[in-house]
N, C-alpha and C positions, 0 to 999 in steps of 0.2 A: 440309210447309212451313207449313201454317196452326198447325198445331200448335205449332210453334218461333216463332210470330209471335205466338198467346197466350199463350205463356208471356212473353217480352218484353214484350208491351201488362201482363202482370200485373207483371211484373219494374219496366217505367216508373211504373206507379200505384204503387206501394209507394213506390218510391223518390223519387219528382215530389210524394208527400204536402206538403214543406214551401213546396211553392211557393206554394198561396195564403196561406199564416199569413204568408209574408214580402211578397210582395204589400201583405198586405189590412197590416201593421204599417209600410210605407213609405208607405201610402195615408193611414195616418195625419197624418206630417209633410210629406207632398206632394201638394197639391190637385190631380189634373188628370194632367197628363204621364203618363200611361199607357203612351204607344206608349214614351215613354222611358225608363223604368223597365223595361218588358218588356224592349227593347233591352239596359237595360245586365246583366239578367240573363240573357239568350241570351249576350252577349259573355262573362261568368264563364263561364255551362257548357264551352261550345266555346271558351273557352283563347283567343281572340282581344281584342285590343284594340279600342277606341270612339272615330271623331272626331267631335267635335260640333260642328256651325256651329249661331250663333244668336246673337240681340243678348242684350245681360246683361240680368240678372234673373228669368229663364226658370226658375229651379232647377237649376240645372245643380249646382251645388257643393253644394246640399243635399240632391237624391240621390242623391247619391254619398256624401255621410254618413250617410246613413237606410238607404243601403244598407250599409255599414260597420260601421254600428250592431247591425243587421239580426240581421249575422254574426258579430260582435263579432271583427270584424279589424284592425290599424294601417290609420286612412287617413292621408296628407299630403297637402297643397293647395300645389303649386308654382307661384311666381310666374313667369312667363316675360319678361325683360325683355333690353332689347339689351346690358346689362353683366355678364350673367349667364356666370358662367364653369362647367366643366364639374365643379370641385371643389364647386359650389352644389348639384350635382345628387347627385352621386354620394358624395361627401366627400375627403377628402384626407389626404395622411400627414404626421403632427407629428413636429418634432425633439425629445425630450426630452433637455434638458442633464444631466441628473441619471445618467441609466443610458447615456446615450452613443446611443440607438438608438432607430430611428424608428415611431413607435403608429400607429393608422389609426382615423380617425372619419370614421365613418357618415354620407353628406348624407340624405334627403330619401327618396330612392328605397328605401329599403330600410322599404318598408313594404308592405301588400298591396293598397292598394287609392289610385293615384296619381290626382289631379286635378292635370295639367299647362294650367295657365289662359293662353290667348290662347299656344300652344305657335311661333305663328310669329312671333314678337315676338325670339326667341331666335337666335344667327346660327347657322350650318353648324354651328362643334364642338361645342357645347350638345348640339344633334339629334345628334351621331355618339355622341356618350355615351351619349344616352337611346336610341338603336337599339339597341345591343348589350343594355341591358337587357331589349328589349321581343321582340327572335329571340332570344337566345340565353339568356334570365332569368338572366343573371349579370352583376356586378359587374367590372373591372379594376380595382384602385385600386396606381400603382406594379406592383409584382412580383408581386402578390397578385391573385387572380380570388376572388371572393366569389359563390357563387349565391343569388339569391336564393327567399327564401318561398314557397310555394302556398299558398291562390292568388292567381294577379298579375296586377292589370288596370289596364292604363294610362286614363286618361279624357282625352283632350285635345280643348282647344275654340279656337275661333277666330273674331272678330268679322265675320260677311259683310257691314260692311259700312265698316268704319275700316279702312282701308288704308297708312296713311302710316308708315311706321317700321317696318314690316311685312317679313319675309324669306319670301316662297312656298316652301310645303314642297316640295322635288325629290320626282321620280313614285314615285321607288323608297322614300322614305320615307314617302308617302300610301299606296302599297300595303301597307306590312306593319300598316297598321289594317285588322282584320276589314270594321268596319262605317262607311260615315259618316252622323252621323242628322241631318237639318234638323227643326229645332227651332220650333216654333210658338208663336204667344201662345194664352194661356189663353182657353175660351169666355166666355162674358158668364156662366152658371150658374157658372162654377168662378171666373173672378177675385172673384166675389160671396162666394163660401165664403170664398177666400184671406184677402179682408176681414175676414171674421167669427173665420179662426183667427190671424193672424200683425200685426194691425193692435194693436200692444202694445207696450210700453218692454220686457217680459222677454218669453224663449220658454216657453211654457208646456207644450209637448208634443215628445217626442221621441221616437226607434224603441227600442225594446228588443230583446233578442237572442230570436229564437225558431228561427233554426236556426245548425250549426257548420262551422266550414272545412270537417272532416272528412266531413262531409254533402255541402258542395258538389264535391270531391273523389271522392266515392264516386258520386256524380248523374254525373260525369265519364268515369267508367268504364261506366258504363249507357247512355250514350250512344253507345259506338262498338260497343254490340249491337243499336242500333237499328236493324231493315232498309228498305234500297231498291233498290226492286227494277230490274233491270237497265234496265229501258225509262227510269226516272225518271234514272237515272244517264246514260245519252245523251241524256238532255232537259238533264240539267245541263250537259253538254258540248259538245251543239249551242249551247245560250246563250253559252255562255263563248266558243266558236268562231265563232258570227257575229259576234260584236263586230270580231273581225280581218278574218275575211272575208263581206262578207254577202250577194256574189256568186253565192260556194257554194249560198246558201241562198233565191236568188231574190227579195233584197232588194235590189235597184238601186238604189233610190231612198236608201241611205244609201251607198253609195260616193262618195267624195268627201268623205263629210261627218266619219271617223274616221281621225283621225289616229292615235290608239293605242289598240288594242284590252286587253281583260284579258289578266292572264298566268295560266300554269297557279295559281298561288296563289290569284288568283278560285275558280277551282275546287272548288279545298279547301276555301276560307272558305264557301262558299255549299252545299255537302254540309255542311261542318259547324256552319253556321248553321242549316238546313232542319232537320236531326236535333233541335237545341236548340229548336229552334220546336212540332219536334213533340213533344219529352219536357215542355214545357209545355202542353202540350194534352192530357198524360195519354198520348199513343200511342206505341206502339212500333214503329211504321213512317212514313216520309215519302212525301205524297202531291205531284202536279205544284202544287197548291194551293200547300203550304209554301213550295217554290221561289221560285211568283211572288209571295208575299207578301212575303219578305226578300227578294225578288233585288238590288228601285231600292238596298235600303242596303250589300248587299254590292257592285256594280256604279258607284253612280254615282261614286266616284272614282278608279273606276279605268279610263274611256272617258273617253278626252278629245278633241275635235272639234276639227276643221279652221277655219282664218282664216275659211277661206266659208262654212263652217256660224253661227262667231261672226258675219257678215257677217248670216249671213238669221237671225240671233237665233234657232240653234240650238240647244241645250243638249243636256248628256250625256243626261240625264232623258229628253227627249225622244225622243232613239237606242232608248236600253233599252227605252220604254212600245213605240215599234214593235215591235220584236223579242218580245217576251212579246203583246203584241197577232197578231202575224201568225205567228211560230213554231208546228207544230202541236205540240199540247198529249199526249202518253202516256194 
């Protein structure tokens, strides 16, 4: 067994080579934001989508083009609004009078790398369009199913704190985002640099390409050789499982307080988040560590609490930090 686990920790370095040139080449156009940048490249490898909260200005949309750049892939930046129809998204089919028969253009979505902005501004059939994209990575338009590109990562955000005009995403469509990341202001050192790079009438610096789709694709595949070992696999599992029941697991003091637990999907996302976490750290095995490090982002929207938990100003956040606090650890 050790022997097949350095061959993978050598199989992950070879192939994890281009993570910091791409790192350290977004680090260039984006001061700061770390944990979010690392985020939005754990969601590429492990094939999961990114929900963002945070007030504007944060960077949100320009790392996601720094990251685009990176890799030199299609991005698009979709505006999310309450008139937005589902042909905005996806595209729609033309009559042509000329030949009697009807063409198909491409919306928006057919590219690789999506920034869906303020995503709940949009009502119900907007989001049923962009679901189907984001499980099944393909297109309907009319008769035709279109799949689309690898690789595909949706980026959507939304303002925590404008609410009015607003449609709340249903649970089922917060769940099939991998991760959701809260979003912070920059330190007092870094909005200082911000100053000294982007305080300009032109943009003076931007990402260049230093690694390929096919790279992050092949990174893709090297991930699902990454091993965990069984105990860490029931540590995932027990997490995912007290959230439902925390009974089971001699947590009394959150009953009552969860009204919806993760579904097996948590699951998945959080094994293959941990994996992404660890093939950026160069290793070929996931430790209880990687877990608890991604878990608040794969977990917190998808534990949602009780009127009486909102009542004693409980938050999801709060449930999870117990449960990784008092769960024993593998």
């Amino acid at each position: 067994m050790n022997t097949g686990i350095s061959a993978i920790n050598e199989q992950v370095q070879r192939s994890s080579a281009f993570v910091r040139p791409l790192l350290g080449e977004i680090g260039k156009v984006v001061i700061g934001q770390t944990y979010l940048v690392e985020r939005l490249v754990i969601g590429l490898l492990a094939n999961g989508h990114v929900l963002l909260e945070g007030v504007p200005g944060l960077a949100k949309t320009l790392s996601v083009k720094a990251l685009a750049a990176a890799i030199n892939v299609k991005f698009s930046r979709i505006q999310f609004t309450p008139d937005l129809l589902p042909a905005d998204l996806i595209g729609t089919q033309i009559y042509n009078f000329q030949t009697g028969a009807f063409t198909t253009r491409r919306g928006p979505i057919f590219a690789n790398l999506i920034l869906a902005d303020e995503i709940n501004r949009a009502p119900a059939k907007v989001q049923s369009a962009l679901l189907e994209a984001m499980q099944e990575k393909q297109v309907t338009i009319g008769d035709n199913t279109f799949k689309l590109e690898e690789p595909f990562l949706v980026l959507a955000t939304q303002n925590p704190i404008e609410q009015e005009g607003t449609y709340p995403l249903p649970e089922a469509q917060v769940d099939r985002f991998m991760l959701k990341l809260k979003i912070v202001y920059p330190s007092h050192q870094e909005e200082r640099q911000i100053l000294d790079l982007m305080a300009r009438t032109t943009v003076v610096v931007a990402a260049s390409q230093v690694v390929t789709a096919d790279q992050i694709l092949d990174a893709r595949q090297v991930l699902n050789d990454i091993y965990i070992d069984d105990k860490v696999k029931d540590y995932i599992v027990d997490i995912v499982c007290c959230t439902r029941e925390p009974s089971a697991y001699k947590m009394d003091a959150l009953q009552g307080l969860i009204q919806l637990g993760a579904s097996p999907r948590a699951t998945i996302a959080l094994t293959l988040a941990a994996k992404a976490l660890a093939f950026l750290r160069g290793r070929g095995y996931v430790t209880p560590q990687d877990v608890k490090t991604i878990g608040m982002d794969v977990l917190r929207h998808r534990v949602a609490v009780t009127y009486e938990a909102e009542a004693e100003e409980k938050t999801s956040e709060m449930v999870i930090t117990k449960i990784f606090n008092e769960l024993p650890v593998p």
